[in-house]
C-alpha positions as CSV (number, residue, x, y, z in Angstrom):
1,X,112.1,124.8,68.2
2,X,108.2,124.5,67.6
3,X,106.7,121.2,68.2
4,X,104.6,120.2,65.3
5,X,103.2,117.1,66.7
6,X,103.1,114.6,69.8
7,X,102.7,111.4,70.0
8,X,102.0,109.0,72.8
9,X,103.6,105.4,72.6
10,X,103.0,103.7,75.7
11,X,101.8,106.8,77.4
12,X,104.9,108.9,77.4
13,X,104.9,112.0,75.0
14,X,107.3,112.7,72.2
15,X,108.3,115.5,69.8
16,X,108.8,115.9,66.5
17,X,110.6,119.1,65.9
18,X,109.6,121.8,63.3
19,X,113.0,122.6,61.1
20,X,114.0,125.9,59.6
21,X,116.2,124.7,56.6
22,X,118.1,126.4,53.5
23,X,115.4,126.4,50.6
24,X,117.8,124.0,48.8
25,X,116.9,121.9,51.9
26,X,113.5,122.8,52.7
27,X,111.5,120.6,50.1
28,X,113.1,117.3,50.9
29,X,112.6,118.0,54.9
30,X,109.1,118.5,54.5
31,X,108.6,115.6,52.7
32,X,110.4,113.6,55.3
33,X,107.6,114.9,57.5
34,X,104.7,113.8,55.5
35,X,106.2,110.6,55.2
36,X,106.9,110.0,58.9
37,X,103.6,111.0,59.9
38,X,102.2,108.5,56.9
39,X,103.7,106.3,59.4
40,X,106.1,105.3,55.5
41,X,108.9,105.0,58.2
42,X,111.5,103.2,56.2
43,X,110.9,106.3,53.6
44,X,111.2,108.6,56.2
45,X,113.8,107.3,57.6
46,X,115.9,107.3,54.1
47,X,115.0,110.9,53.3
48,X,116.3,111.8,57.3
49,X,119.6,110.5,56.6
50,X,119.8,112.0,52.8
51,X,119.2,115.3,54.5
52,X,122.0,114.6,57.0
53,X,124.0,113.7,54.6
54,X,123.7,117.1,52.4
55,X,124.1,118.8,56.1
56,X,124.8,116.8,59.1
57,X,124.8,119.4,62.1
58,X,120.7,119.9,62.3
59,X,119.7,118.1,65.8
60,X,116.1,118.6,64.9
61,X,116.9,116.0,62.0
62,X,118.5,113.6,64.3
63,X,115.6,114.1,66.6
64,X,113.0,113.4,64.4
65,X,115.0,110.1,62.3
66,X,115.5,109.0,66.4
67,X,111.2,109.1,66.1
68,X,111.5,107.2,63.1
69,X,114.1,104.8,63.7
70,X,112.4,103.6,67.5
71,X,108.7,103.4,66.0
72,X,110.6,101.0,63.8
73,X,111.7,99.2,66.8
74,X,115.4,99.9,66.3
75,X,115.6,101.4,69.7
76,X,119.4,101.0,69.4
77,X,119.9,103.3,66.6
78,X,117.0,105.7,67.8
79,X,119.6,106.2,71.1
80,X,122.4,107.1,68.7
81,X,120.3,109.4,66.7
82,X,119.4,111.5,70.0
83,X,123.1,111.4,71.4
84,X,124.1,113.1,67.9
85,X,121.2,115.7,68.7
86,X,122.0,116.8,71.7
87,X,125.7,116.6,71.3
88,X,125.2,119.8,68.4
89,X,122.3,121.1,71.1
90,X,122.8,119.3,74.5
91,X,119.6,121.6,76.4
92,X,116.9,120.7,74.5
93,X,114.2,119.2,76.5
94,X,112.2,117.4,74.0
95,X,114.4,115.4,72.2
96,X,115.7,114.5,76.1
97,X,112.6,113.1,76.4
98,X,112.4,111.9,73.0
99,X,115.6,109.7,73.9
100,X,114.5,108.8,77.7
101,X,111.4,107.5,76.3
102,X,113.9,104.8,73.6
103,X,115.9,104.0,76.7
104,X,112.9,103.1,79.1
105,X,111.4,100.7,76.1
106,X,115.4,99.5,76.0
107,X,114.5,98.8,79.8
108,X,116.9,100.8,81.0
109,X,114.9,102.9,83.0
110,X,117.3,104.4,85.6
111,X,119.1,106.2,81.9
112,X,115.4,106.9,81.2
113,X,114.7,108.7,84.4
114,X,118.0,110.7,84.5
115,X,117.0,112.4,81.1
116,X,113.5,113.3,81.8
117,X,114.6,114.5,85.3
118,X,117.6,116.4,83.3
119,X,115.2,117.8,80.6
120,X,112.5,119.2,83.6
121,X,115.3,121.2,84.8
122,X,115.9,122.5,81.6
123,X,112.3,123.6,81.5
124,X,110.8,123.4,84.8
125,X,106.9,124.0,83.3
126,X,107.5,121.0,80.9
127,X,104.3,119.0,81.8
128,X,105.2,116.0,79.5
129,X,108.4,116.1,81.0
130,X,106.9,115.2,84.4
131,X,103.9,112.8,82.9
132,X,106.8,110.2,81.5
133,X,109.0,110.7,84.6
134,X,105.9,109.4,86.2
135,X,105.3,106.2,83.8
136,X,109.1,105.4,84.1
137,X,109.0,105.6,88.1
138,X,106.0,103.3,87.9
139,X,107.5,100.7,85.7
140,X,110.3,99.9,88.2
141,X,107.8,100.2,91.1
142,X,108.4,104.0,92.8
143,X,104.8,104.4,93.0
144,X,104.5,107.1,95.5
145,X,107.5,109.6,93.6
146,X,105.1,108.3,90.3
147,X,102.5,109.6,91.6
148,X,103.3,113.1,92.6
149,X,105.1,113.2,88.9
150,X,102.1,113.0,87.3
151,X,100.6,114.9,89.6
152,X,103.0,118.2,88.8
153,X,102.8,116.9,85.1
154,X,98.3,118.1,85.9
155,X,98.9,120.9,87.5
156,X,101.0,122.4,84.7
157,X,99.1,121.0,82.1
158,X,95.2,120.5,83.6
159,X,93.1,119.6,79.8
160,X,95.8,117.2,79.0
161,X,93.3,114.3,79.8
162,X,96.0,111.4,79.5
163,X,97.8,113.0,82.8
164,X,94.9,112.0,85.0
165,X,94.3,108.4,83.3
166,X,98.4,107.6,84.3
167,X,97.3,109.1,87.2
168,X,94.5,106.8,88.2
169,X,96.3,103.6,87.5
170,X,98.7,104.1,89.7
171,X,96.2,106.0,93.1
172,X,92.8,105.6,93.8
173,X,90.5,108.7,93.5
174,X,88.3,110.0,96.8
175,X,85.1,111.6,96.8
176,X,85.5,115.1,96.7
177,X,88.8,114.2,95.0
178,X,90.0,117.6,93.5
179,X,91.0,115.5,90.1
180,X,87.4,114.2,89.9
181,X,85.9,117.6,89.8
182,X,88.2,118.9,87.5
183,X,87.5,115.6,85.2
184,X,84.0,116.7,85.0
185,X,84.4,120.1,84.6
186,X,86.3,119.1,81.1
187,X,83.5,116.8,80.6
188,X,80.9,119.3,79.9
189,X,83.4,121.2,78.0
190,X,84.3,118.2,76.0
191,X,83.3,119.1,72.3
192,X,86.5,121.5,72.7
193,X,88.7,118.3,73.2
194,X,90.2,116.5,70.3
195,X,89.2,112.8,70.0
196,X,92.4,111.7,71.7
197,X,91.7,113.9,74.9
198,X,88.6,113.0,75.3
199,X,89.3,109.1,75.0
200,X,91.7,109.4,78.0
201,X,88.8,112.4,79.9
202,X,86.5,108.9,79.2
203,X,88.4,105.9,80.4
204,X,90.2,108.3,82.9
205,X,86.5,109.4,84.5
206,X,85.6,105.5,84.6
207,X,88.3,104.9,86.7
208,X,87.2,107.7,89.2
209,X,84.0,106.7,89.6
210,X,84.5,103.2,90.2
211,X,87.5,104.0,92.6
212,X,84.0,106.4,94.6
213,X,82.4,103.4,94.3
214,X,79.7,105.1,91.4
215,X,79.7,102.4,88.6
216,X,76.5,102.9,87.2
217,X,78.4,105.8,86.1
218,X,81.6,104.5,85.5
219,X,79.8,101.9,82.5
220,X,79.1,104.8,80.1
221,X,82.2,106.3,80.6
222,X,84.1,103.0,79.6
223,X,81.3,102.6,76.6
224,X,81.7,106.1,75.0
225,X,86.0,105.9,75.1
226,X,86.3,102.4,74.2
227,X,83.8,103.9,71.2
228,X,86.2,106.4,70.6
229,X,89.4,104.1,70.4
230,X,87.8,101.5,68.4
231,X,86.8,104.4,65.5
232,X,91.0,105.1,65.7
233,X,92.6,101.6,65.1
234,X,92.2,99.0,62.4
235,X,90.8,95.3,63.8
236,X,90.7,92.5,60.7
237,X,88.6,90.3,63.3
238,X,88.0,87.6,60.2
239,X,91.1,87.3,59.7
240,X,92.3,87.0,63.4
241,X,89.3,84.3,64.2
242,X,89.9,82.4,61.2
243,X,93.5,82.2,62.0
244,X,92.6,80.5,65.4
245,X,90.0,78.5,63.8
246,X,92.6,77.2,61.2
247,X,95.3,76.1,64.0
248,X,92.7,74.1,65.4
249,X,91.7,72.2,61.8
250,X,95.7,72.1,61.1
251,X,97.4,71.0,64.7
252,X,95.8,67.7,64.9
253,X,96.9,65.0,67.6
254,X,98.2,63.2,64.4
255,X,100.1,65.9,63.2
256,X,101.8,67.0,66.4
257,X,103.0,63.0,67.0
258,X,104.3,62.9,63.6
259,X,106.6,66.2,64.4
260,X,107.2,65.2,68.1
261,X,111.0,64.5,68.9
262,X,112.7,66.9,66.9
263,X,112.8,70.1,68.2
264,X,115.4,72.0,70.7
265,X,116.0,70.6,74.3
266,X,116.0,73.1,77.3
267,X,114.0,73.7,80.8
268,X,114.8,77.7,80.2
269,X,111.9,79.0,78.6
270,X,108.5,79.6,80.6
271,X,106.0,80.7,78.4
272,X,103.0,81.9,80.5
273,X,100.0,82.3,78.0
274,X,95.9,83.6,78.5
275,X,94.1,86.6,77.9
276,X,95.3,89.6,79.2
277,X,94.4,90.6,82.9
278,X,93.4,87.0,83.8
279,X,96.3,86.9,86.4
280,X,99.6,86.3,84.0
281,X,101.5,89.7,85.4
282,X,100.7,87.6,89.1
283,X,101.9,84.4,88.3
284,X,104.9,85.8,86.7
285,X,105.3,88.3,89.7
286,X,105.3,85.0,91.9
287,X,107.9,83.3,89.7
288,X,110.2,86.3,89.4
289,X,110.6,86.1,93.1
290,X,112.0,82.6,93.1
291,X,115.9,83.4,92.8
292,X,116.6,80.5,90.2
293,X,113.8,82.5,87.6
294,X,114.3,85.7,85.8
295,X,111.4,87.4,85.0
296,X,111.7,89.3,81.4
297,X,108.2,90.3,81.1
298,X,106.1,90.4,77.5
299,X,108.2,89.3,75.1
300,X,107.3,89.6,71.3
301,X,110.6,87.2,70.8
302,X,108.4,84.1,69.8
303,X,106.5,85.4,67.3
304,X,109.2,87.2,65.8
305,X,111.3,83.9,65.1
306,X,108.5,82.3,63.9
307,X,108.7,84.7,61.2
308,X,112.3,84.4,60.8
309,X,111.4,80.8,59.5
310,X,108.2,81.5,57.7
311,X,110.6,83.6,55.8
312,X,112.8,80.6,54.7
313,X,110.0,78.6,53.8
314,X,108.7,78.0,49.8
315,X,106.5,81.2,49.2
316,X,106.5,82.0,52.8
317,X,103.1,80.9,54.1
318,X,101.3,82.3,57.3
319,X,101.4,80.9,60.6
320,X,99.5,78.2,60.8
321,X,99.6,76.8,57.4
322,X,103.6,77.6,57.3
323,X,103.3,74.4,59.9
324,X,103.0,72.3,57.2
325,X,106.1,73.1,55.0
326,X,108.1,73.1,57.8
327,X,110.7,69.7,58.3
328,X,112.3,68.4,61.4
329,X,115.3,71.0,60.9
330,X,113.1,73.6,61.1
331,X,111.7,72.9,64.2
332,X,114.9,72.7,66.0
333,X,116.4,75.7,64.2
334,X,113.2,77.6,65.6
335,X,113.5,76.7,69.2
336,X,117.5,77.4,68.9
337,X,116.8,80.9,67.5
338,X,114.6,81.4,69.8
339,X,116.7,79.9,72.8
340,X,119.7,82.4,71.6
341,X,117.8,85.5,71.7
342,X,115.9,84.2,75.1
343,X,119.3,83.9,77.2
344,X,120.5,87.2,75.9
345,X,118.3,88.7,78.3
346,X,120.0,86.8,81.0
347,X,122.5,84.5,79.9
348,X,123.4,81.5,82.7
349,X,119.6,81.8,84.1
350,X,117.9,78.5,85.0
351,X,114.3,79.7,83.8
352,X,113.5,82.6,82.4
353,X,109.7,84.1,81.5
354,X,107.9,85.1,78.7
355,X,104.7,86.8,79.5
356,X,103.3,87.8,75.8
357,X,99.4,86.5,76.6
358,X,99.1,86.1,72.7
359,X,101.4,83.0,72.8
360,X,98.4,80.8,73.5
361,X,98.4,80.7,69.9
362,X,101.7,79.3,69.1
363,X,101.7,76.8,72.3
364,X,101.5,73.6,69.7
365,X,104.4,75.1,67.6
366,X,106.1,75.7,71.3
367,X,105.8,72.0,72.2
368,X,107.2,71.1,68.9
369,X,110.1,73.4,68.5
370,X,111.0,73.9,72.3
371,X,109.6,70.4,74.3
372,X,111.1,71.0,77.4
373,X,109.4,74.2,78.1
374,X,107.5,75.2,80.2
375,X,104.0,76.4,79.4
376,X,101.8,78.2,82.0
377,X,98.0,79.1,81.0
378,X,96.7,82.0,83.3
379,X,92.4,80.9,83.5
380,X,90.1,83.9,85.1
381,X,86.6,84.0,84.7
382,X,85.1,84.8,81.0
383,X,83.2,87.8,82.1
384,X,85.2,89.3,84.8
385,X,88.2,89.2,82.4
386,X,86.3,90.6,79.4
387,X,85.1,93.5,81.5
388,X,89.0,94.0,82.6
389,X,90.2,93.9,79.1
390,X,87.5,97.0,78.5
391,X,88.2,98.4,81.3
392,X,92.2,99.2,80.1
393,X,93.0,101.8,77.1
394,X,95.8,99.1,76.1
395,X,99.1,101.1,75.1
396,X,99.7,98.4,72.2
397,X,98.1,95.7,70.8
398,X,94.7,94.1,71.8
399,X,91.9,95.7,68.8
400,X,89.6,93.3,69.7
401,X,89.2,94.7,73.8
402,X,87.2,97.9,72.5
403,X,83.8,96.4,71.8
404,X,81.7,94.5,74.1
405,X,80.5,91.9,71.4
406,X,83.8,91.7,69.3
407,X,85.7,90.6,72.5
408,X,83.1,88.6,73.4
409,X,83.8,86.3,69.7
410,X,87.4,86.8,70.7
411,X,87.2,85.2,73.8
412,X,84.9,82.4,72.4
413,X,87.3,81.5,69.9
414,X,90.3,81.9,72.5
415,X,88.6,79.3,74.8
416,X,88.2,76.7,72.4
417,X,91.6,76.6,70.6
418,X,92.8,76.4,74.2
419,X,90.2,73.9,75.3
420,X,91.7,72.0,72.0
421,X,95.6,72.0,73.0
422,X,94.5,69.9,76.0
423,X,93.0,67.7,73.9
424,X,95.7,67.1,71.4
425,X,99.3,67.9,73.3
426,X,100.5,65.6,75.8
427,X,98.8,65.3,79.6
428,X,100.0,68.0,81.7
429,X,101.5,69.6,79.0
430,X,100.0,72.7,80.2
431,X,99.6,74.0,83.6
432,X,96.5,76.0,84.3
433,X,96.1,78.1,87.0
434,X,92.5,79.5,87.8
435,X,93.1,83.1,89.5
436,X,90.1,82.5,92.0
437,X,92.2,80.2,93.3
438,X,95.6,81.8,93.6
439,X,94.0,85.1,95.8
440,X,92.2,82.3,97.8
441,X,95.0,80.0,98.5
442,X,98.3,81.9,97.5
443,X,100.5,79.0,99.0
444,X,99.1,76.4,97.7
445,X,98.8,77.5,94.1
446,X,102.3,78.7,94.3
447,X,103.5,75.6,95.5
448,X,101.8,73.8,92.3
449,X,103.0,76.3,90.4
450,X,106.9,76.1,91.4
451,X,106.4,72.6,91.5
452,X,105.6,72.6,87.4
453,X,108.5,74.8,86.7
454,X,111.2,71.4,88.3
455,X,112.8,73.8,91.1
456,X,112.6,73.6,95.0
457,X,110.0,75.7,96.7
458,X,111.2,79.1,97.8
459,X,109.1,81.3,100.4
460,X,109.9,84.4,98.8
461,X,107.4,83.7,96.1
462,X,104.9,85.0,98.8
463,X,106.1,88.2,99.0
464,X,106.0,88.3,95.1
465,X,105.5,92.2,96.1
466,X,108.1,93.2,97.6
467,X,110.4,92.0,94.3
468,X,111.9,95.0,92.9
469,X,112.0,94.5,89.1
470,X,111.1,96.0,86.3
471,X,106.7,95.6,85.6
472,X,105.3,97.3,82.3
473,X,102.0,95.5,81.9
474,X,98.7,97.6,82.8
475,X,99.0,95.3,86.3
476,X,102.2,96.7,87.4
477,X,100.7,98.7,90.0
478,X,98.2,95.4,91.4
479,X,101.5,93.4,91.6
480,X,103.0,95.6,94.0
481,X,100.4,95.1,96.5
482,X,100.0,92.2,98.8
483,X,97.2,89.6,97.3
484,X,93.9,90.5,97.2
485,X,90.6,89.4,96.0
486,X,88.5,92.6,95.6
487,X,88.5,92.0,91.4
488,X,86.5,88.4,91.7
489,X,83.2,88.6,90.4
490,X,83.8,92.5,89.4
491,X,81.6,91.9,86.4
492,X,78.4,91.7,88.6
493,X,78.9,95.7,89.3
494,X,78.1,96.5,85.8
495,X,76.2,93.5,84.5
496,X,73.1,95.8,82.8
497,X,75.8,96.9,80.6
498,X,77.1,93.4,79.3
499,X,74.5,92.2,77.3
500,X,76.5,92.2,74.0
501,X,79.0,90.5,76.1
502,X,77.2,87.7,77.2
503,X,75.3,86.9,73.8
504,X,78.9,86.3,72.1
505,X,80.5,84.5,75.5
506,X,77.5,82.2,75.2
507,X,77.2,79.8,72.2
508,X,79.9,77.9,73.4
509,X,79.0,74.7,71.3
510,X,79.1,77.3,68.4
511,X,82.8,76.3,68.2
């Protein structure tokens, strides 16, 4: 089987598979192709199992509908589609890694880890093979066996530039690191690099030379691959700002009264909102340690049911403006949806988190639908979390992190819806917690913190690190480590570069 293309959701690498079909065959396969790499996955998908129908024993066709059917998000069905596969070819490496890649996004990473370990022994020079071993090893926290994963995953495959970037989140780099050198001998060979390669050559050489302490050189590297992403995705940033700008105009303090009282009661869910690395992965990491709190990561659940009743609504209007069509019933049928699919991920639980940062825009609609929850707003510094955000190639999500001055209006625009829910929801609705102060006084914050959530204060919340459950944010290798407060005021190191930064973070009466 020839592999016709790669891609790399979250990191990992997977394989569509090239298939030799009858010529009665031959036409409808190849448009199955073209459609799937359209990304016109519900065609694709349809033409996959109209093929399989005509002739069901191909495992290349169940490989490449399980491609379809999991960049759908029906992860479930992708798993079925590689068992079919490799029960008519049970040694094929890719589509092992193909279906270890659905089961670590199922999070069932120990399944994961079995077939990428089972498809290297297949084919011990597979380099991909060994690159998502690595991720999945990270994820639940085996950082040293992650490492020396994607370390084999180099050595067998040394211009694949994405290797060293999952490298370099999870180690530092030395000077006179061997990995360094060979990063800059690709980048004055980097015109023979595909765009993709020499994104990951850019962000992966910015992390290098700010772990040798070099970041007047680490800048431009972040600059020139942040360039390169932002020319490969498609950011509407009107319509993103002007859908923050319209929640503020719509969720007035007289609007949320007159909806108050008739949503769904329950302590479970605890929403923890912000900007992406402003400290959410570390408050959760604390809360996940308390034994009365499950911690179930970035959840997309929310936003999901919201759509679920935008779609019963009279010509389905967009969040916000769906706010307004919506009646008392709909309220509490939205936090009960939401409530069911929430304590399927672990039913009887006291509390349970929701770490998806992006919920900061929905926290009126939480308060209405769900009153009893618990919200959590992660605060960092503006400019220290900015140059974060640019700092990560993001797996998912997050357009507006890949230029200076459109995360800079992002982050404006952010600030002041949030600066309005404090306004117009209830005192102490919201908890903020700095992240200055939670590396300076760990205790204390996590007191306050345990304190807002209505349980009993449990020491193992300060050795948040040593909890052993599954992390896939970018922090999942920082919560693993004892606090810290090296990353406070990490902005100053590269503050000649910001300038586009600071002209959008400034005008904050603009808003």
């Amino acid at each position: 089987m020839a592999n016709s293309l790669r891609a790399r959701p979250n990191g990992y690498s997977n394989f569509f598979a090239s298939v030799a079909l009858p010529d009665t065959l031959s036409a409808l396969s190849a448009q199955a192709l073209a459609l799937h790499r359209a990304r016109r996955l519900a065609d694709a998908i349809t033409a996959y199992r109209q093929i399989l129908s005509l002739k069901p024993g191909i495992p290349e066709v169940h490989n490449n509908l399980g491609l379809a059917l999991a960049a759908s998000g029906r992860l479930e069905e992708a798993v079925q589609a590689y068992r079919r596969a490799t029960k008519i070819k049970p040694d094929n490496p890719e589509t092992l890694c193909n279906w270890g890649f659905a089961l670590a996004q199922l999070e069932r990473c120990g399944e994961a880890e079995a077939k990428f370990r089972r498809a290297i022994a297949l084919s011990p020079g597979f380099a991909a093979a060994y690159n998502n071993l690595g991720l999945v090893l990270k994820e639940m926290g085996r950082m040293a066996e992650a490492a020396r994963a994607l370390e084999q995953a180099i050595r067998l495959s040394p211009r694949e530039t994405s290797y060293y970037d999952n490298l370099a989140v999870i180690r530092s780099f030395a000077a006179g690191d061997c990995h360094v050198a060979a990063l800059e001998a690709l980048a004055e060979d980097a015109a023979s690099l595909s765009d993709v390669n020499r994104m990951h050559l850019h962000f992966a050489l910015a992390k290098a030379y700010e772990h040798i302490g070099r970041p007047e050189s680490a800048f431009p590297q972040l600059l020139a691959g942040n360039a390169l992403k932002r020319r490969q995705i498609t950011y509407d940033e009107g319509a993103i700002l002007s859908q923050m700008d319209r929640t503020r105009e719509l969720f007035t303090r007289e609007f949320i009264n007159g909806c108050q009282g008739s949503g769904t009661r329950s302590t479970v869910p605890l929403f923890i909102v912000g900007i992406p690395r402003s400290g959410t992965t570390l408050i959760e990491q604390i809360l996940a340690s308390h034994p009365d709190i499950v911690g179930a990561g970035e959840l997309s659940l929310f936003e999901q049911t919201v759509d679920s009743i935008r779609k019963t609504l009279p010509l389905s209007p967009p969040f916000p403006d769906m706010a307004l069509r919506m009646s008392a019933e709909h309220f509490r049928t939205l936090g009960a949806l939401y409530l069911k699919k929430l304590g399927q991920r672990a039913p009887g639980a006291a509390r349970i988190t929701d770490k998806m940062p992006a919920n900061f825009l929905f926290a009126g609609l939480i308060h209405l639908a769900l009153p009893d929850a618990i919200i959590i707003h992660a605060v960092r510094d503006p400019v220290d979390t900015c140059v974060s955000c640019f700092s990560v190639h993001f797996t998912k999500g997050q357009p507006h992190t890949y230029d200076l001055a459109e995360l800079g209006r992002y982050y404006r625009h952010y600030r002041a819806l949030m600066a309005h829910w404090r306004h117009v929801l209830p005192a102490g609705r919201i908890l903020e917690v700095r992240y200055e102060e939670l590396v300076s006084d760990l205790e204390g914050m996590a007191r306050r913190i345990i304190a807002h959530c209505g349980l009993a204060w449990d020491a193992r919340c300060l050795s948040f690190h040593r909890t052993k459950r599954l992390v896939r944010t970018a922090s999942a290798t920082q919560v693993r480590q004892p606090i810290y407060r090296t990353s406070v005021g990490r902005w100053r190191r590269y503050e000649n570069f910001l300038g586009p930064l600071f002209a959008e973070l400034a005008p904050a009466t603009a808003l």
